[in-house]
FIMI-738729 format. One record per residue (C-alpha): residue in one letter; x negated, y negated, z. Coordinates in steps of 0.25 Angstrom, whole numbers, padded with zeros to 4 digits, always signed. Layout:
! residues N
AXYZ
...
//
This chain:
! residues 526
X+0305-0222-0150
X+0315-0214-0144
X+0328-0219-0138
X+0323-0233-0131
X+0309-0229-0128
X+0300-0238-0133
X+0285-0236-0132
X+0271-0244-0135
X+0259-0237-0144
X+0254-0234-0130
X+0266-0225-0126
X+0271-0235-0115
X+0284-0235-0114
X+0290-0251-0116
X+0304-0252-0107
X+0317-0257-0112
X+0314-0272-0103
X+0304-0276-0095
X+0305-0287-0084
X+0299-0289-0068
X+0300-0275-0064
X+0290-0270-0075
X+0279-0277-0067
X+0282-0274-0052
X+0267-0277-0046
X+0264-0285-0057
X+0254-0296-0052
X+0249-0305-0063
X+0237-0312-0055
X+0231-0299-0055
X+0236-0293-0069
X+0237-0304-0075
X+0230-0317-0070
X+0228-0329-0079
X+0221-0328-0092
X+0207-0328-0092
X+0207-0324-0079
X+0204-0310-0073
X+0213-0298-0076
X+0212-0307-0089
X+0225-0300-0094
X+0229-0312-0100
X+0217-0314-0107
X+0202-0318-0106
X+0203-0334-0106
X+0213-0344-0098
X+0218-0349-0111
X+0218-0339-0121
X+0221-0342-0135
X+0225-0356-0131
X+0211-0361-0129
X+0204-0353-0140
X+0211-0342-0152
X+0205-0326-0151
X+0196-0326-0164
X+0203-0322-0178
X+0192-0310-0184
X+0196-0305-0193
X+0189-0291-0197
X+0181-0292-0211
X+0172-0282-0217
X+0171-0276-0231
X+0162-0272-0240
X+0149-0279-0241
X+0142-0291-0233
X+0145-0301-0241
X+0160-0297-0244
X+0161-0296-0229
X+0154-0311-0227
X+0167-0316-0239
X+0178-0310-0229
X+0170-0316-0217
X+0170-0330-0224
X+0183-0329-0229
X+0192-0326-0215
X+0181-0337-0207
X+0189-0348-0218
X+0202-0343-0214
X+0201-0346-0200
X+0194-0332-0195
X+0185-0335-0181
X+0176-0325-0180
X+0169-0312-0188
X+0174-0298-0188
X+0166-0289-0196
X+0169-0274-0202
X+0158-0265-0205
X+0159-0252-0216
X+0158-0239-0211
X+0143-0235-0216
X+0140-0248-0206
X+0148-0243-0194
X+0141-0230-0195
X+0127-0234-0197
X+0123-0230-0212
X+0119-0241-0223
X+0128-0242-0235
X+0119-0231-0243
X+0120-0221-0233
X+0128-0210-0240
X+0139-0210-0229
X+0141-0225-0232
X+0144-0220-0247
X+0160-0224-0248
X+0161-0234-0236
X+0151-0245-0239
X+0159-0259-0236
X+0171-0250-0235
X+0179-0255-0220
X+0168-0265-0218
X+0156-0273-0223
X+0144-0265-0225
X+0132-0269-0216
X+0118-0262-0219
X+0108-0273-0218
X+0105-0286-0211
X+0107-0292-0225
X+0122-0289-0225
X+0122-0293-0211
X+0116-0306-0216
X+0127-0306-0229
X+0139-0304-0219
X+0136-0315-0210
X+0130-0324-0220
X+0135-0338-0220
X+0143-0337-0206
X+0143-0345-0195
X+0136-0333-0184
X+0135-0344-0174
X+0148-0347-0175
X+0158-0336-0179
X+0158-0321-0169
X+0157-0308-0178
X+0163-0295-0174
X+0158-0284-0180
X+0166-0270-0179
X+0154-0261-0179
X+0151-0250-0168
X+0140-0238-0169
X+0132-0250-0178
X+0135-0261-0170
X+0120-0263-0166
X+0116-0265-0180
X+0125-0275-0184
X+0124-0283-0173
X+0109-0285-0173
X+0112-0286-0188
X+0121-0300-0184
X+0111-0304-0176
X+0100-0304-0184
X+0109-0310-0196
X+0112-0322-0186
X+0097-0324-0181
X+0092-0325-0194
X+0103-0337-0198
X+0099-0345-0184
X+0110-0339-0175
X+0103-0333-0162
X+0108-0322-0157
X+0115-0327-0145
X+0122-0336-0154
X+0129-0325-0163
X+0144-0318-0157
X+0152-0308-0160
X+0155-0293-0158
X+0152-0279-0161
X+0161-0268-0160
X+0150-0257-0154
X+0161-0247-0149
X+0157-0235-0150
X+0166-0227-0140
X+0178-0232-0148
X+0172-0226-0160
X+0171-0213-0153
X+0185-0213-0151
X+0192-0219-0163
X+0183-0223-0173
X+0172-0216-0176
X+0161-0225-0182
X+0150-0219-0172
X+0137-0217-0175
X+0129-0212-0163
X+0134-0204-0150
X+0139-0213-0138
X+0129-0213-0131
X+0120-0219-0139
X+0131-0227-0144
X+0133-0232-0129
X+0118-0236-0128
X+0118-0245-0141
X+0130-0252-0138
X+0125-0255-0123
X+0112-0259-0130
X+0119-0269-0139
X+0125-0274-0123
X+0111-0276-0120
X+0107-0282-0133
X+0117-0292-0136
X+0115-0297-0120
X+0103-0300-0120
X+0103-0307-0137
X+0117-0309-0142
X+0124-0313-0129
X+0138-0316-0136
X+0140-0305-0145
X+0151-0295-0139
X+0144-0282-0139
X+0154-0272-0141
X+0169-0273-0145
X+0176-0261-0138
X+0186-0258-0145
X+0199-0252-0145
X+0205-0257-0158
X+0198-0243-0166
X+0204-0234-0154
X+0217-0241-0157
X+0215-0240-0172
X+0213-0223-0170
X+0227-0221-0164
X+0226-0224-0151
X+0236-0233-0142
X+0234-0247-0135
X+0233-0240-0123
X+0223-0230-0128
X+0216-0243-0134
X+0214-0249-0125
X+0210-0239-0113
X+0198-0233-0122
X+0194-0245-0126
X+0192-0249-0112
X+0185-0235-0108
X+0177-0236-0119
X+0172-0252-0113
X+0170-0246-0099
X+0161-0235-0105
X+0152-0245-0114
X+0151-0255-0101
X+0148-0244-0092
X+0139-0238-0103
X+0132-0253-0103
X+0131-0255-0087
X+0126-0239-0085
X+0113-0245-0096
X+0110-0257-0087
X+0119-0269-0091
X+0125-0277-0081
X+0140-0277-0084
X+0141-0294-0085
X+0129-0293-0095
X+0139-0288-0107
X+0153-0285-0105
X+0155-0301-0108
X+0153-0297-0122
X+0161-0285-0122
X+0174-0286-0131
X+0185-0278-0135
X+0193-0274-0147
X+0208-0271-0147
X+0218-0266-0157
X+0232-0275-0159
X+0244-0267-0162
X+0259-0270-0165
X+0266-0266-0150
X+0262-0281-0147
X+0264-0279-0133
X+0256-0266-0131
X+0245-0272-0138
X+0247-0287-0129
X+0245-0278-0116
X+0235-0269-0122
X+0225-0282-0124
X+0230-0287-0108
X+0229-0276-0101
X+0212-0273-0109
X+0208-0288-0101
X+0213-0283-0088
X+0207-0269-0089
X+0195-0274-0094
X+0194-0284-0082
X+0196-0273-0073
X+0186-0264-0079
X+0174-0275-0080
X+0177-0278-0066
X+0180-0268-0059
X+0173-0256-0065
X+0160-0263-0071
X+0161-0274-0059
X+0158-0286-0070
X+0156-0299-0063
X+0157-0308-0075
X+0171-0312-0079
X+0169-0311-0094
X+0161-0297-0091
X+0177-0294-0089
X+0185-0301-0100
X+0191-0292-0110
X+0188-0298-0123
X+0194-0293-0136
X+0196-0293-0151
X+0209-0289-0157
X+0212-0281-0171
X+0226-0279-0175
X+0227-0263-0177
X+0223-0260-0190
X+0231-0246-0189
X+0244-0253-0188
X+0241-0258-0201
X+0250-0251-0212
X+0248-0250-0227
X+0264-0248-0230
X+0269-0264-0231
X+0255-0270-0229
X+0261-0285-0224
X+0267-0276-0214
X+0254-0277-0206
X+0254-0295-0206
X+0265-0293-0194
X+0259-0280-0187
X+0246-0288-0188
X+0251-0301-0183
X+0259-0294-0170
X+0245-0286-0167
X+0238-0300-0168
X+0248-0308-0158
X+0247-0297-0149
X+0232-0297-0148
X+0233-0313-0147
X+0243-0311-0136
X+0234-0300-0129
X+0223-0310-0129
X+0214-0307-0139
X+0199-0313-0143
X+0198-0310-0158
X+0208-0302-0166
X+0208-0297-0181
X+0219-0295-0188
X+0221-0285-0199
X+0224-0287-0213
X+0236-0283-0217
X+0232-0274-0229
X+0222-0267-0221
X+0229-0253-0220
X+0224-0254-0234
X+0213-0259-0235
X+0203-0271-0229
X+0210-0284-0229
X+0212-0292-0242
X+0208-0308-0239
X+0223-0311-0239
X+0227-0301-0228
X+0214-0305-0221
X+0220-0319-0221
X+0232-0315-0217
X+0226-0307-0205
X+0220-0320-0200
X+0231-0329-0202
X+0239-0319-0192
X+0231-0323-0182
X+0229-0338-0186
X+0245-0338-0186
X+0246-0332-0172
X+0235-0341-0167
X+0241-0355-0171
X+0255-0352-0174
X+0262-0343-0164
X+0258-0351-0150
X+0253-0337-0143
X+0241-0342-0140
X+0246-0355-0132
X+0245-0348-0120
X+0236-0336-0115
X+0242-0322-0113
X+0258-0325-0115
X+0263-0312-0113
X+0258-0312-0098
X+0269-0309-0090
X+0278-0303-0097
X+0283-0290-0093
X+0282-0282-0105
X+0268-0288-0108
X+0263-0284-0093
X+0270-0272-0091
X+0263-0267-0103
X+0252-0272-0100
X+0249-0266-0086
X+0255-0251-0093
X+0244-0251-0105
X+0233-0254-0093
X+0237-0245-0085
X+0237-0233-0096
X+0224-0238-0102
X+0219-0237-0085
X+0224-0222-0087
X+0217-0220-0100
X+0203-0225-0094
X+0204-0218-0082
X+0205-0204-0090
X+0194-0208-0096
X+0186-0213-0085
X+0189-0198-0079
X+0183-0191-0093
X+0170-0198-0090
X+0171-0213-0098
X+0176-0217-0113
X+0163-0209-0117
X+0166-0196-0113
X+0180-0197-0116
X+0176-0201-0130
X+0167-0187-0130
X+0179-0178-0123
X+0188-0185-0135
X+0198-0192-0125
X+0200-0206-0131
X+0203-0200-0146
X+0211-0190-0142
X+0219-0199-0135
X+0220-0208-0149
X+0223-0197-0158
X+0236-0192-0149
X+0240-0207-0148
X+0239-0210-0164
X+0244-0195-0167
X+0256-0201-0158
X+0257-0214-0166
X+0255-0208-0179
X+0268-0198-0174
X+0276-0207-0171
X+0275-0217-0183
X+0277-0205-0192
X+0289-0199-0185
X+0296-0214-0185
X+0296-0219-0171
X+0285-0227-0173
X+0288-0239-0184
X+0278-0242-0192
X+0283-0254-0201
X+0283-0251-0216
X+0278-0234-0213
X+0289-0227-0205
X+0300-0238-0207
X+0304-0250-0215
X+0295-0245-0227
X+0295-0249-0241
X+0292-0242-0254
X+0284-0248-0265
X+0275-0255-0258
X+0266-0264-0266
X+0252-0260-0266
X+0245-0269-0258
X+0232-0277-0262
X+0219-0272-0254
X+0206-0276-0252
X+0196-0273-0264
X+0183-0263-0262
X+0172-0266-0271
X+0167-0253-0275
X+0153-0258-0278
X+0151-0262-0264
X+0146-0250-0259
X+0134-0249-0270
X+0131-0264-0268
X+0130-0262-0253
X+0122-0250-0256
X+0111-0258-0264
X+0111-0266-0253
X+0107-0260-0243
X+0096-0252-0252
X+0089-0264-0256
X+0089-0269-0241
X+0083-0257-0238
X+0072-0259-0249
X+0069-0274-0247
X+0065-0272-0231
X+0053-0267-0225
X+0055-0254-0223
X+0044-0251-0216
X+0046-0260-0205
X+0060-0255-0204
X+0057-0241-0201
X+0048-0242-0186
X+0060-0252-0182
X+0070-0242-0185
X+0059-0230-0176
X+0060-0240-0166
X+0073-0241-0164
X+0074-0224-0164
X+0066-0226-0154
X+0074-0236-0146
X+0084-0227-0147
X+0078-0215-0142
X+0076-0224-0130
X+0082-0233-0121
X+0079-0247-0127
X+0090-0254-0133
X+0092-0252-0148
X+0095-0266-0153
X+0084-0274-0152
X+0077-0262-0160
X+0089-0261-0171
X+0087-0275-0174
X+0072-0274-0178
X+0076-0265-0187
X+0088-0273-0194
X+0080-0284-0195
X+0068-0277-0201
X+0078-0272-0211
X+0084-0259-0205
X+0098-0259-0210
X+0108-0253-0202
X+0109-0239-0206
X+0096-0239-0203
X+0097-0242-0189
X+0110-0234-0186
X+0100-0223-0192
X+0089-0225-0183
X+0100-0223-0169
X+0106-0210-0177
X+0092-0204-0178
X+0089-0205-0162
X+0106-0206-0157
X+0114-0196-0169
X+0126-0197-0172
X+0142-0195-0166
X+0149-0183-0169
X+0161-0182-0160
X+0164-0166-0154
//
């Protein structure tokens, strides 16, 4: 940085010391409270992590079912707590693996999932009643949701029963992603319809994980993060209260997904400063009268972006800093990232490794002995109260454009991205920025690194697969179900209840995102 300046990812500027003066009109009863009390910037529960650890999810995905099933097993032995599931690109986007725009990608960033038969390979053998399942899944959310259900009815788990969560965040797609199927609006009515659904017969399933870790991912800073993240959840609750749902009916099972980054403190009052904006929206804007209805509740990724595939090991300590920065912040779950993952999906050992981070934190460092420890300090709250306050700005300006959707369709939110990672990108390459082993302190001769093997007959197997699916159902029961849900479509009744007729009659899951494209389209950004 020039001269003595020093600055966050965010642009705020960070002084030379900071003591009493920095928070003149500070009042902590009501910035702050106690934990598990309301601003609940100092977290959700009284205790914390003292009475009971965030879950350790670690992300797992590849290839086929049953390779997927293997990881699964494998990190549950070494201590994991709960499910987190990666889904190919074909799957995200709604076409089976013989489509011919699978051809290349079958199993590729995640396991592939046509049919309730590799729905019931994925979860065969685990505990359903017992272990929660998040699944990163968006425009096919629906789907593979009913898919789990289905899966668990079958082996004697009811419904209400089963938990976990589903991505099903479409706007952030929009902005930073881009696996969307259909337009938003449609997109809007089947995630308020999954509301309804999972209300009324799957009451402990969290319905939508809005999530900012993706915007994060695309360039954007904590502050960007965070504020269109939290524009995008006031459009999907309004969006749910404008279709008839009382506001304490669902937002208990709304959850959140950050990004953690290496400025450890910008990222500490990035995850305070989400509970007491979040408190303040739920209550004040959507008048919520339950108290969990305003309980930021969040699962934490260390940022895959920060990752670099110069001096791989590097990435253990970016990791590990990310990681006690969310445990700080109060996290619920957290993943962390393998260190090999700039090259390629993590090998079992950096998949261990990953884990043993947070086990190390966990039972070794003594963070968790007390909730919120960083409460207080003048740093921490100063910093705090300037990332709330330019995340405010950000969603007043979008208020002003008409919500997060129309700011989405005027191309708002990504250009504000793009001119924050051009920024980054800039600075990193002309040297004010250090990256660790890219712009100083490199090495030459690097070793070249072991990475994840691909089977290349995976995609052909897969293939077969779903073929002879295909040619063992009835398929003439198949067809009217996937009419009648066109038909649902074209009308106002929710699309759930007739999706799953399908699925369980043997649609696979192509199939059904089919069916919606015939009566919604498809995407195509101006």
């Amino acid at each position: 940085m020039p001269g003595d300046e020093r600055r966050t990812g965010s642009g705020i500027e960070v002084r030379p010391l900071y003591d009493a003066t920095s928070l003149d009109g500070f009042d902590p009863a009501t910035s702050l409270g106690r934990p598990g009390e309301a601003p609940y910037t100092r977290g959700i529960h009284p205790a914390m992590h003292r009475d009971r650890l965030w879950t350790m999810r670690q992300y797992a995905g590849f290839g086929t079912a049953r390779d997927t099933n293997e990881r699964f097993k494998f990190l549950l032995a070494a201590g994991q707590t709960g499910l987190s599931c990666a889904f190919d690109l074909p799957t995200q986007m709604g076409y089976d693996s013989d489509h011919p725009r699978a051809a290349g990608e079958v199993g590729k960033v995640g396991v592939a999932i046509d049919t309730l038969d590799d729905m019931r390979t994925l979860l065969d053998g685990l505990p359903l009643d017992k272990v929660t399942t998040s699944m990163t899944i968006n425009s096919t959310a629906a789907i593979l949701l009913l898919m789990y259900e289905i899966v668990a009815e079958e082996r004697g788990v009811p419904s209400t029963a089963i938990s976990g969560t589903i991505q099903n965040d479409l706007l952030k797609e929009y902005i930073a992603r881009g696996t969307y199927v259909y337009p938003p609006k449609p997109s809007m009515r089947i995630i308020t319809d999954i509301f309804r659904y999972c209300a009324d017969r799957v009451p402990r399933w969290n319905t939508i994980s809005i999530s900012g870790y993706h915007i994060r991912e695309a360039g954007s800073t904590a502050v960007q993060e965070l504020a269109f993240t939290l524009a995008n959840a006031i459009a999907y609750v309004q969006a749910a209260v404008d279709s008839g749902l009382d506001v304490d009916d669902f937002a208990p099972r709304l959850s959140f997904f950050w990004n953690g980054h290496n400025n450890f403190f910008e990222e500490v009052a990035k995850f305070r400063a989400s509970r007491r904006m979040w408190h303040a929206i739920m209550t004040q804007r959507f008048g919520a009268r339950k108290p969990a209805s305003a309980l930021m509740r969040f699962h934490t990724q260390t940022g895959g972006s920060t990752l670099t595939a110069q001096q791989p090991l590097n990435n253990v300590v970016r990791v590990a800093v990310q990681s006690m920065a969310a445990v700080l912040g109060g996290t619920q779950s957290l993943h962390t990232n393998g260190y090999d993952e700039a090259l390629s999906l993590p090998t079992e050992d950096a998949a261990r490794i990953a884990l043993r981070t947070q086990q190390i934190i966990a039972h070794e460092t003594g963070v968790v002995d007390t909730p919120d420890p960083l409460a207080g300090s003048y740093f921490v709250e100063s910093l705090t109260n300037e990332v709330e306050r330019l995340a405010w700005d950000y969603i007043r300006r979008i208020d002003e454009m008409g919500g997060a959707v129309a700011a989405i369709e005027a191309g708002f939110q990504s250009a504000e991205i793009e001119d924050a990672a051009y920024e980054w990108t800039t600075s990193v390459d002309d040297g004010t920025r250090t990256v660790v082993g890219v712009n100083r302190y490199t090495v030459d001769d690097e070793p070249e690194p072991r990475v994840f093997p691909i089977d290349p007959s995976l995609e052909a197997d897969q293939v077969a697969r779903v073929r002879a699916y295909r040619a063992a159902r009835d398929a003439a029961a198949v067809a009217p179900l996937l009419e009648s849900l066109r038909d649902a479509a074209r009308g106002t009744a929710n699309l759930l209840p007739p999706m799953r007729e399908a699925l369980r009659a043997g649609a696979t899951l192509g199939e059904v995102s089919d069916a919606l494209r015939d009566v919604f389209g498809t995407y195509r950004p101006g």
